[in-house]
Residue frames relative to the residue before (quaternion, step in Angstrom):
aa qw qx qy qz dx dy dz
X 1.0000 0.0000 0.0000 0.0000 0.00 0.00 0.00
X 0.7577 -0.4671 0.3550 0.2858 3.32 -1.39 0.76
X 0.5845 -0.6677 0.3656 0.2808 3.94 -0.14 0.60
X 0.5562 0.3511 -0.3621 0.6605 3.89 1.44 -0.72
X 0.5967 0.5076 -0.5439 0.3007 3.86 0.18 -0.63
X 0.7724 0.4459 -0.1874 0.4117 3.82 0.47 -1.44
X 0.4543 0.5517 -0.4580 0.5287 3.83 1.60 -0.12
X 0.5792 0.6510 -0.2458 0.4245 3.14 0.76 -1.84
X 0.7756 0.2720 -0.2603 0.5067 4.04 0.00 -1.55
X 0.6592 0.3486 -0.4450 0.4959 3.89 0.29 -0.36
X 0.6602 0.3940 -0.5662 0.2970 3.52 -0.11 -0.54
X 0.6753 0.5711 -0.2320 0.4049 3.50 0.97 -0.83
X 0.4983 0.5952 -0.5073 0.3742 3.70 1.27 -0.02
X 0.3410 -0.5495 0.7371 0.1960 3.25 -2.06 -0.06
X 0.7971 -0.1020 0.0708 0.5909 3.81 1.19 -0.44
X 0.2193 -0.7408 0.6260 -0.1066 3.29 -1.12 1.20
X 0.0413 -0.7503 0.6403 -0.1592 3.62 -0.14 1.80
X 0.0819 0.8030 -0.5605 0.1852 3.38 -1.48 1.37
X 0.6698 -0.5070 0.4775 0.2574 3.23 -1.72 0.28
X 0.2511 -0.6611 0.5410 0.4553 4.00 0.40 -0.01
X 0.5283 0.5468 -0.5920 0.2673 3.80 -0.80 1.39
X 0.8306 -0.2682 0.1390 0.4678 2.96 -1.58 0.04
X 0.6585 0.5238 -0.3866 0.3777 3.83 0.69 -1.65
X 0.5951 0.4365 -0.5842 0.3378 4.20 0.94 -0.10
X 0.3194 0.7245 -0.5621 0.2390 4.04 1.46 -0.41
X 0.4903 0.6417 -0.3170 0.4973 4.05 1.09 -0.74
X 0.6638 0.4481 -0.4326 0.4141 3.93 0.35 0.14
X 0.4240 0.6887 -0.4521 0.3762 3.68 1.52 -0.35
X 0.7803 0.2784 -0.3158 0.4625 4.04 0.99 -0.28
X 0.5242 0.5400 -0.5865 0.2994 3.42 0.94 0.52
X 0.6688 -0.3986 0.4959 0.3847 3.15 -1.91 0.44
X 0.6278 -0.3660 0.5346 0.4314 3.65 -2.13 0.32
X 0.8162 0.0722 -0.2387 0.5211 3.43 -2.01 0.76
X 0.4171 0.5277 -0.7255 0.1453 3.52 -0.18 0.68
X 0.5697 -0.6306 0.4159 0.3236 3.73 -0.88 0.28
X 0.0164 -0.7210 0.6901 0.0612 4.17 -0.31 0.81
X 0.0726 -0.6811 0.7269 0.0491 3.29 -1.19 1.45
X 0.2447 -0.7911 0.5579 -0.0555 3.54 0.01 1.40
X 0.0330 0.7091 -0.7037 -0.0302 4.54 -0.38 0.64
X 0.2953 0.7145 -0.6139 0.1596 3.87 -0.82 1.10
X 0.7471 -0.2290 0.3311 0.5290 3.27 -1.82 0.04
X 0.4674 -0.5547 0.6024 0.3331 3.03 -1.99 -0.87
X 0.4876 0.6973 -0.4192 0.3167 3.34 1.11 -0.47
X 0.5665 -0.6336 0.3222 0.4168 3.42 -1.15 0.26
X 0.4975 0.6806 -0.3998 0.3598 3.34 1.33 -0.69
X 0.6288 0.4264 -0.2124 0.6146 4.17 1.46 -0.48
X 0.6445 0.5227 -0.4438 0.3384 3.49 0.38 1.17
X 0.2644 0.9079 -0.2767 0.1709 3.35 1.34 0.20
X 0.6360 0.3299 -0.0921 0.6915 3.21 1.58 -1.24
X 0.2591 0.7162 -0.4580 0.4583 3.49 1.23 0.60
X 0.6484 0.5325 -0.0444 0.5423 2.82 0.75 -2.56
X 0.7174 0.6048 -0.1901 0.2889 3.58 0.07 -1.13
X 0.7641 0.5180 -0.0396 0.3825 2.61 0.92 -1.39
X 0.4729 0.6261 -0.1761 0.5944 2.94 2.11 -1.43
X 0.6551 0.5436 -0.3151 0.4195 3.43 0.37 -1.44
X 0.9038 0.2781 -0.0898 0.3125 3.70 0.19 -1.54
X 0.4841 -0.7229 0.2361 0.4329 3.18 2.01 0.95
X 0.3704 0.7475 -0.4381 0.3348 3.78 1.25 0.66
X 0.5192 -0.6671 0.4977 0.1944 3.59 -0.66 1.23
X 0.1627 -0.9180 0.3615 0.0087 3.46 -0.14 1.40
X 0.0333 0.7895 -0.6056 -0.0941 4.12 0.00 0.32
X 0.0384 -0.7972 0.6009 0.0431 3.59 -1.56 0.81
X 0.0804 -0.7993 0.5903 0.0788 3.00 -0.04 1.58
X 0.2783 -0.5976 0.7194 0.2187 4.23 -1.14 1.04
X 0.1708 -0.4927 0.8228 0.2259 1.94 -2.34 0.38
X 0.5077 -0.7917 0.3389 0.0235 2.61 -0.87 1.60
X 0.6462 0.4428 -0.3230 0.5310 4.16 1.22 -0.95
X 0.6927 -0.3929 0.4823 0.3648 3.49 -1.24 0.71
X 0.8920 0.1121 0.0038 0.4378 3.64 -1.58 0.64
X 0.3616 0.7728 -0.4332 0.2904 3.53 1.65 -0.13
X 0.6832 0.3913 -0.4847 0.3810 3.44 0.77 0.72
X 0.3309 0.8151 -0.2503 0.4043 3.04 1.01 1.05
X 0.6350 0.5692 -0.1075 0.5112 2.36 1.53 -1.89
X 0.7681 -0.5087 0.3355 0.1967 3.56 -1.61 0.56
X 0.7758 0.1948 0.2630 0.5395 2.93 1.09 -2.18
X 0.0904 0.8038 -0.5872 -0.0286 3.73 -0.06 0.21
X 0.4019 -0.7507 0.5161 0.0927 2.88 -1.09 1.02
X 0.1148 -0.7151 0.6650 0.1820 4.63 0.39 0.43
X 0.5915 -0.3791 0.6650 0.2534 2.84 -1.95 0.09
X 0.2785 -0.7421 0.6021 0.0962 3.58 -0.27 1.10
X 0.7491 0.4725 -0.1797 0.4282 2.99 -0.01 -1.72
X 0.7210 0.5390 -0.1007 0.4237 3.24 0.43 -0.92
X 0.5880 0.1387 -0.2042 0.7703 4.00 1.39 -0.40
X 0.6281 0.5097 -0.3570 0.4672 3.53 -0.07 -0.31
X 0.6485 0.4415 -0.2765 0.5551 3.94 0.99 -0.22
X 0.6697 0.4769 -0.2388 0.5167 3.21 0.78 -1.23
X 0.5556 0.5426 -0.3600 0.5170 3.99 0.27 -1.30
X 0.6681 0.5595 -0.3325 0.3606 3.58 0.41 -1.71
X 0.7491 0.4683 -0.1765 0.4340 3.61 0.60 -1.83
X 0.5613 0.5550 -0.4936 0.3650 3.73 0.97 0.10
């Protein structure tokens, strides 16, 4: 899509859930306290939009995957209960 369109849909989010890659690089036009639900490794090398996020005053969640190499895997299972409570209590 056209560069004003994807300013345009983040600025307009309330929350912004992802894969830890480049396509979260798209939260730079949301507004402060939007919500970055962010699903990555654990390693440090998956904390960037951590940083980011911190930086642009944006209300961060980090959901791990938790098994070694677990980006590999097929299927991943989050802690539902567990983001899904929290998200809830905002």
């Amino acid at each position: 899509p056209p560069l004003l369109d994807v300013q345009r849909t983040f600025y307009t989010a309330a929350a912004v859930a992802g894969i830890h890659g480049a396509g979260l690089g798209n939260v730079l036009f949301c507004r402060p306290g939007t919500h970055v639900i962010e699903v990555a490794c654990q390693q440090p090398h998956c904390h960037y939009f951590a940083h980011a996020s911190m930086a642009l005053d944006f209300q961060y969640w980090f959901v791990p995957l938790t098994p070694r190499h677990a980006h590999l895997l097929r299927f991943v299972e989050p802690p539902e209960e567990e983001l899904l409570g929290e998200v809830a209590c905002q």
